[in-house]
N, C-alpha and C positions, 0 to 999 in steps of 0.2 A: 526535354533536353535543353530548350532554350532556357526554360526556368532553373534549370541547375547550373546553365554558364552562369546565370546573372547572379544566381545568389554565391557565386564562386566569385566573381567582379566584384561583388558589394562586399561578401568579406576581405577581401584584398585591400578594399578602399578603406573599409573599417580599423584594419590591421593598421595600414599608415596612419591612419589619426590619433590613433592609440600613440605611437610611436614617436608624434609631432607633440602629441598632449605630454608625453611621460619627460621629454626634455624640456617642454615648458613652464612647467609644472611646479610646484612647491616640492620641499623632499620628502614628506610623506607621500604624496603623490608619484614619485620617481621611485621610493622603496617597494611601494606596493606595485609598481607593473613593471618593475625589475622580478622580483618574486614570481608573480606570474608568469612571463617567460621564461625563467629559469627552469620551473616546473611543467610546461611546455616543454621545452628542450628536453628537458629529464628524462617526460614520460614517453618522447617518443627516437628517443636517442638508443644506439646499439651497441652495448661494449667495445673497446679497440679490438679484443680479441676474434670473436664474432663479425666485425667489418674484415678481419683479416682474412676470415675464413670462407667470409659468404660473397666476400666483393672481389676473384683475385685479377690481378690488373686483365691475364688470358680470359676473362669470362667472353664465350662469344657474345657478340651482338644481339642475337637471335635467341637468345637465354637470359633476360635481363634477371636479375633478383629483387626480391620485393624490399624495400626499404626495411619492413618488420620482419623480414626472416629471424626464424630463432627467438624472438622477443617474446618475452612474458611476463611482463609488468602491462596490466592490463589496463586501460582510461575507458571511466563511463560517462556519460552525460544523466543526468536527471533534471526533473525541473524543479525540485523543492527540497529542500534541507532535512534532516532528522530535528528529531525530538527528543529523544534520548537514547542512551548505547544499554541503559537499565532496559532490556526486553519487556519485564511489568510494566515498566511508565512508558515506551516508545513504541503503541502498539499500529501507528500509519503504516502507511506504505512507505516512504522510504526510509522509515525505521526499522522495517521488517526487513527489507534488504539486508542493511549492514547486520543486524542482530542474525541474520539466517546464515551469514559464513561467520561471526565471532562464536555464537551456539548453536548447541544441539539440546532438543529435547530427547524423553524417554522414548518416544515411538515416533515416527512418521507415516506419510500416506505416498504411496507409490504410483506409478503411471494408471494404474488400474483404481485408483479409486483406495485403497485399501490399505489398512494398518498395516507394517510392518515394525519392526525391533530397528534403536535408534543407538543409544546408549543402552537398552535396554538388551540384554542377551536373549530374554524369553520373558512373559505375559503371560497370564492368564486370569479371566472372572472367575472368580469363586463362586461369587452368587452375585445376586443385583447390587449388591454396597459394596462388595469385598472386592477388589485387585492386586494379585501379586505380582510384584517385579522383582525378575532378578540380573543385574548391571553384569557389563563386562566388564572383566578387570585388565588394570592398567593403561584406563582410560588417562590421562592427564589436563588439568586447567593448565592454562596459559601460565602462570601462578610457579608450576611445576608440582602442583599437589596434585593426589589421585583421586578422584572421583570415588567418593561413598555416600552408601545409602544414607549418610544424615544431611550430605546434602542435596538429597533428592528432600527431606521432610522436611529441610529451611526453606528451600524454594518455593513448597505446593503451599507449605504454609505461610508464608509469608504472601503469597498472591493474593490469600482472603483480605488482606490490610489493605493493598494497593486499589486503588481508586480505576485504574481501567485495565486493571486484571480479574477485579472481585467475582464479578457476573463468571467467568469460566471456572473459578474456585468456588464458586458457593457452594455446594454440594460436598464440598471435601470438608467430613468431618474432624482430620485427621491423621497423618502418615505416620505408621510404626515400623521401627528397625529391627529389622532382627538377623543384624551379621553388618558385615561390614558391605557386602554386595547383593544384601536383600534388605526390600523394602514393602510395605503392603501398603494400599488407599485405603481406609474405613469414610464410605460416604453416608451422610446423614437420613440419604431419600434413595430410592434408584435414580441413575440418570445417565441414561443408555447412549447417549453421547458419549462420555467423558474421554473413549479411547480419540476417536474425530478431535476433540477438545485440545486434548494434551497437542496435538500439533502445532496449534495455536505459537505464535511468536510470544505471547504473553506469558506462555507456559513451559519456556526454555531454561533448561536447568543450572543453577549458578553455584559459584562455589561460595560456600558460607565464610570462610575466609575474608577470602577477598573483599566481600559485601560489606562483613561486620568491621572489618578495621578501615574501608573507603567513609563509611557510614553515610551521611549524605551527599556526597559528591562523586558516590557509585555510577549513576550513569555517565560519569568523566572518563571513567576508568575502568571498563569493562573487563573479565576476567571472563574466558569462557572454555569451552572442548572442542571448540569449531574447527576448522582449516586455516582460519587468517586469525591473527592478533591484531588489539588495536594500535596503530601507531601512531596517527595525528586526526585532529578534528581543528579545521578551521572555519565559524558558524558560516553559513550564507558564500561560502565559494569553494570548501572540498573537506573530504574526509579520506585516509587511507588505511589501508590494512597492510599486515603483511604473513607472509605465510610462518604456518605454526609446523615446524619442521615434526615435530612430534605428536602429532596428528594421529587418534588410534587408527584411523582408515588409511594412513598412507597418506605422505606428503602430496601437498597441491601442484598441479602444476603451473600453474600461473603462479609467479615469484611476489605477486603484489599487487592490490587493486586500490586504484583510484578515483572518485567517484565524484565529478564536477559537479557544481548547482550551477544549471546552465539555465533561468526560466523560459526564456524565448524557444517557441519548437521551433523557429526557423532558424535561429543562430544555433540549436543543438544539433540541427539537420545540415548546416552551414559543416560544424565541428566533425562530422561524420564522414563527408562528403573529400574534405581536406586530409584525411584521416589526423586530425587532432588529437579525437576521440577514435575506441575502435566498437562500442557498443552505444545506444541510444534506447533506455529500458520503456521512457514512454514517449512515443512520436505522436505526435501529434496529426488526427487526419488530412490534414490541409498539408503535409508534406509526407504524406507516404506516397502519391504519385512519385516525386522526385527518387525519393529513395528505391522504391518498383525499378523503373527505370534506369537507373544507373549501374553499368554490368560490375562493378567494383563493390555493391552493396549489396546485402541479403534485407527483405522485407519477412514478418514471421509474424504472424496473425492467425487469432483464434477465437472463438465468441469467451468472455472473460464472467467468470462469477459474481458480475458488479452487478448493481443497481449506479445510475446519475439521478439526483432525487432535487427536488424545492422542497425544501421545509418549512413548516410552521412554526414560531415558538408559541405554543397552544395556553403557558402560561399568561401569556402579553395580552389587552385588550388590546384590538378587538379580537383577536385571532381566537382565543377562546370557547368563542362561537363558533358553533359547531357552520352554520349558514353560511360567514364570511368564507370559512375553509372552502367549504362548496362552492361559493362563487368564483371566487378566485380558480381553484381547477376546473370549473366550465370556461373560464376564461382562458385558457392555455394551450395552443395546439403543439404537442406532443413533436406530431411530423415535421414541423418546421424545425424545433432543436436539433432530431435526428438529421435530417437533409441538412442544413445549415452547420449545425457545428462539427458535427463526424463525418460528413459528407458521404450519410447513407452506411457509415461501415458501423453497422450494428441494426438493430429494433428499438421500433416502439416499446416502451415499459411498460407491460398490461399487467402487473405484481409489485407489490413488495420483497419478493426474494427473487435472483436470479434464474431463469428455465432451465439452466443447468444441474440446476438441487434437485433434489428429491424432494417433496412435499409444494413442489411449484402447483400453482392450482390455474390451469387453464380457464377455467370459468369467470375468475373476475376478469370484468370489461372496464378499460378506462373512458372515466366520463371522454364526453365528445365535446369540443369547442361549439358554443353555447351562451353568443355575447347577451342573447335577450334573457334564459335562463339567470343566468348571471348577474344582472342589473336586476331582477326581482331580489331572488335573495339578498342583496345588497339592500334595496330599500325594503324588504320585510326584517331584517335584520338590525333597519335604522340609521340607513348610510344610504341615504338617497341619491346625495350629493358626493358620495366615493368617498376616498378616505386617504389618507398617507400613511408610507412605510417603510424601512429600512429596510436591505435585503445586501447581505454580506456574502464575500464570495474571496476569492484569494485564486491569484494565476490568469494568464492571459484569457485559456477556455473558458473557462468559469465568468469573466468580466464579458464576454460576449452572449453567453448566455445569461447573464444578468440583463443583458441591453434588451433581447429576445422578450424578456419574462415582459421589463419595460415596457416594451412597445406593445405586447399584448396587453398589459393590463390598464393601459390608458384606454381603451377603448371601455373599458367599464368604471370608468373614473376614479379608478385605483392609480394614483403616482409613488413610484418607487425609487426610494432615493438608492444609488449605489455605493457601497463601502467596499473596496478593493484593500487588501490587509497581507501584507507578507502571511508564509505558511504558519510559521511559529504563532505572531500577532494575531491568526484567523482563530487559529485554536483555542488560544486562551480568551479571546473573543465570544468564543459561541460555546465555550463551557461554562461559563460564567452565565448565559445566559442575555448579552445585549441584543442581540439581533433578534428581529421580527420577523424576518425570512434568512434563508438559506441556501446557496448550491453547493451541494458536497455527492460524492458517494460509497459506495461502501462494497469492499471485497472481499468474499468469504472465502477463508483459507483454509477451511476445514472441510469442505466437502457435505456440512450438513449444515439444516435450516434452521436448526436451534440457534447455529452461532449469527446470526443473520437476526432473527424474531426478538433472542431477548435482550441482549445487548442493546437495539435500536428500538423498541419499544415496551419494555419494564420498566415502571417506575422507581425502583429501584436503581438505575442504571442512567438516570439524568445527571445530562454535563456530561463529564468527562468519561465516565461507562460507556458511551455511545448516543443514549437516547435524546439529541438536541434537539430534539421536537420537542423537549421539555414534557412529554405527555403521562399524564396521571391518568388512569381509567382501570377500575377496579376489576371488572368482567376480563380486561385484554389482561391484566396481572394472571387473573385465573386458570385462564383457556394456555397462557406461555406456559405457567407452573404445572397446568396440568396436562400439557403435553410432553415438558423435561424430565416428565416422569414416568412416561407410560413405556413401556416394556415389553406392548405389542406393538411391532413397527407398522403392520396396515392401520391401528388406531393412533398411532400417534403421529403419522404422515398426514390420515382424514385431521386431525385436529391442528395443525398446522395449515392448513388449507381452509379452515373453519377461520383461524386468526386474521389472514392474506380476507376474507369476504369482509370480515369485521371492523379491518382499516380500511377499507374501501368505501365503507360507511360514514366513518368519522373522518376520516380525511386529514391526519396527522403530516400527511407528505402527498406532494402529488408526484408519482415515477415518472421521470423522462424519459431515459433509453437505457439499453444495456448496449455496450460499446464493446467492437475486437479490441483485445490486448495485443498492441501492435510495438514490436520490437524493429530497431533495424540496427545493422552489422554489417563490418567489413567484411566480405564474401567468405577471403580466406581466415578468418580468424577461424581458428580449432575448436573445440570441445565447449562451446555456449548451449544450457540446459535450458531450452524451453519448458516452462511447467505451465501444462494446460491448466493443470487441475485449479490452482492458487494463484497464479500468474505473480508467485515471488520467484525469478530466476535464479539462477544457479552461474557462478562465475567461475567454480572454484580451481576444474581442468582448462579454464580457457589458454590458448599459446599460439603461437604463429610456428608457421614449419620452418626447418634450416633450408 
């Protein structure tokens, strides 16, 4: 509780300098934190009619009402910006956000693990290539057009083009119409994912319209069948939506969301605390005490389908070397990341896919910290004398576990330089291929290990597909392909489990931890959707009561 006065004091103190700055100030400087207040005031402001109703001068004493009574224009905090409102091109996580209330896909996956009908009215496999869909009608794009089956076949086909959608479309030989609300998949192989797949953010259905006449500045101007429309994007400090009154599922109740790029978790924890903010989608563990603790907050935590990973770029000398790799993750104790930077709330990574999947394979062991280990391979390798390295990373967490990797790998004369990169700048950084190391991780939203295995390590799928280990290896091409294809799930789970023993070999990534997906929220906010399964929430009934 002391720690929550102070960081209320410090905002406070923060707020006045802001205040002393903005009348000091040049008048860009004064238009820009004019704007921002305003939008402050906005988002947490109550209609006159509404204050009339919920504030009346007889309210007893002993009944106060909540400032948000009624209110339903929703403020989020995040700590990173999108990438694009194009679902195929904005496949992060806080891309997936906003693309998960502008669209919908054919199917989605429920509390339970399991496909259900999205847009999709009914489903079914024909055979191992064949799937037929057939659409509800009188769905509508934001656009006001109606939803048809040609543009479900612009969509699927269109993802084979797209650069970090391809790897989920490969397999789509295909899409044929036949009616205006039926559609069939012809895939070129089996690949007993595809329903899991289709969930995918990358695989959200657009209107052909819209796409073909935006043409390239589509992901500006989003069209979709979601809950919310897009209203504004402004890069690096917010994005809004607002609701799509003609919504097949019934209008939202949250009137509009606004979704801050807050980076700091203490000032988003700050923002929450104030109710600035009335949701916080990733806290940071070094402030979910605070939030635990304060009776006005809700904390909501659950083990999350991530992997936290260091990277190799395996193209780079020396990294190439299968030895260096190894040295390097002998050199690295695991437990310190977890204790240190999530403060325990999560595990040790002993895999390449998260223990929540299916096909997790108990049995690989991560090497053990290992500084004599380590300084052999290094000088059997020809680096007697250590080596220097870059190692890129983007966000506060990230920059301290860059410090971590640091300091452990001075001890085996490994110096690592740190490059700290806004989110956008990290990306197109490490798709390209600069960086020698890595901290990033990766969240499967589809509930199977395919989308986790090939995406992150196919050579097909370097850069910007996923695979920023840059990693070529023909055998690991083989054992992915032949497992997205197998048809018996006991064999293609063992062959998944086969892949997980075989990086553990080569040493493309060393896993750090798997961390809770920790939310936190104003107690009494309404109808906020925890998803375990994907940990993309759901905003779209959020409301405060009258």
């Amino acid at each position: 509780m002391k720690k929550s006065l102070f960081r209320k004091l410090a905002f406070m103190t923060l707020a006045a300098s802001l205040v002393l700055t903005a009348c000091s100030g040049s008048k860009d400087a004064n238009e820009t934190n004019t704007t921002a207040a305003l939008e402050t005031s906005e988002a947490q402001s109550v209609p006159d009619s509404q204050n009339a109703a919920t504030e009346p001068a007889s309210a007893p004493a002993s009944a106060p009402v909540s400032a948000s009574a009624g209110r339903t224009d929703i403020v989020v905090a995040v700590s990173s910006d999108i990438q694009s409102m194009d679902p195929a091109a904005g496949v992060d996580s806080p891309s997936a956000l906003l693309n998960k209330h502008i669209y919908n896909g054919l199917v989605k996956i429920d509390e339970n693990k399991q496909v259900v009908s999205d847009l999709a009215e009914s489903f079914e496999m024909v055979d191992d290539v064949t799937y037929k869909f057939r659409l509800k009608e009188g769905v509508l794009f934001h656009n006001g057009e109606e939803l048809k089956a040609s543009d479900v076949k612009f969509t699927l086909e269109r993802c084979k083009t797209m650069p970090r959608a391809m790897s989920n479309a490969a397999a789509i030989d295909h899409v044929s119409v036949e009616g205006d609300y039926e559609c069939t998949i012809h895939l070129s192989r089996p690949y007993p994912s595809l329903l899991y797949i289709l969930n995918d953010t990358s695989m959200k259905i657009l209107s052909e319209k819209a796409v073909t006449e935006a043409g390239d500045a589509y992901g500006e101007a989003p069209v979709g069948t979601g809950p919310f429309k897009f209203k504004e994007w402004v890069p690096n400090d917010h994005w809004s939506l607002e609701r799509f009154d003609d919504y097949f599922a019934g209008p939202a109740m949250a009137s509009s969301i606004t979704t801050r790029i807050i980076p700091e978790g203490s000032a988003r924890c700050i923002a929450l605390e104030t109710g600035e903010v009335d949701v916080i989608l990733n806290v940071d563990p070094t402030d979910a005490d605070n939030i635990d603790a304060n009776p006005d907050l809700e904390l909501e935590s659950h083990p999350a389908a991530s992997v936290e990973y260091l990277a190799f770029n395996t193209q780079k000398e020396p990294l190439n070397d299968v030895r260096v790799r190894q040295a390097i993750t002998y050199a690295i104790n695991r437990q310190e990341f977890l204790d240190v930077i999530i403060e325990g709330r999560g595990e040790v990574a002993t895999s390449f896919i998260a223990k929540t999947l299916p096909g997790w394979n108990e049995e690989v062991k991560p090497y053990p910290q290992d500084i004599e280990k380590a300084k052999a391979l290094l000088a059997e390798a020809g680096y007697p004398d250590g080596l220097a390295l870059k190692i890129y990373v983007s966000g506060d967490v990230r920059s301290r576990s860059a410090q971590i990797a640091q300091a452990q790998l001075k001890q085996i004369g490994v110096e690592l330089d740190i490059n700290v990169y806004e989110w956008g700048a990290f990306q197109d950084a490490i798709n390209s291929g600069e960086h020698d190391l890595l901290i990033l991780g990766w969240t499967n939203t589809t509930c199977d290990p395919e989308y986790s295995l090939a995406p992150l390590f196919h050579s097909k799928n370097c850069g910007a597909g996923g695979n920023r280990a840059f990693l070529k290896d023909e055998m690991l091409d083989a054992l992915i392909d032949a497992a997205s294809m197998e048809t018996d799930e006991s064999l293609r789970l063992s062959t998944y489990k086969e892949i997980q023993s075989y990086l553990n070999e080569i040493c493309p990534w060393v896993p750090l931890y798997t961390k809770y997906d920790m939310v936190g929220r104003r107690k009494d906010l309404n109808g906020f959707e925890y998803n375990k399964n994907t940990a993309i929430h759901t905003l779209t009934n959020c409301h405060y009561e009258n």
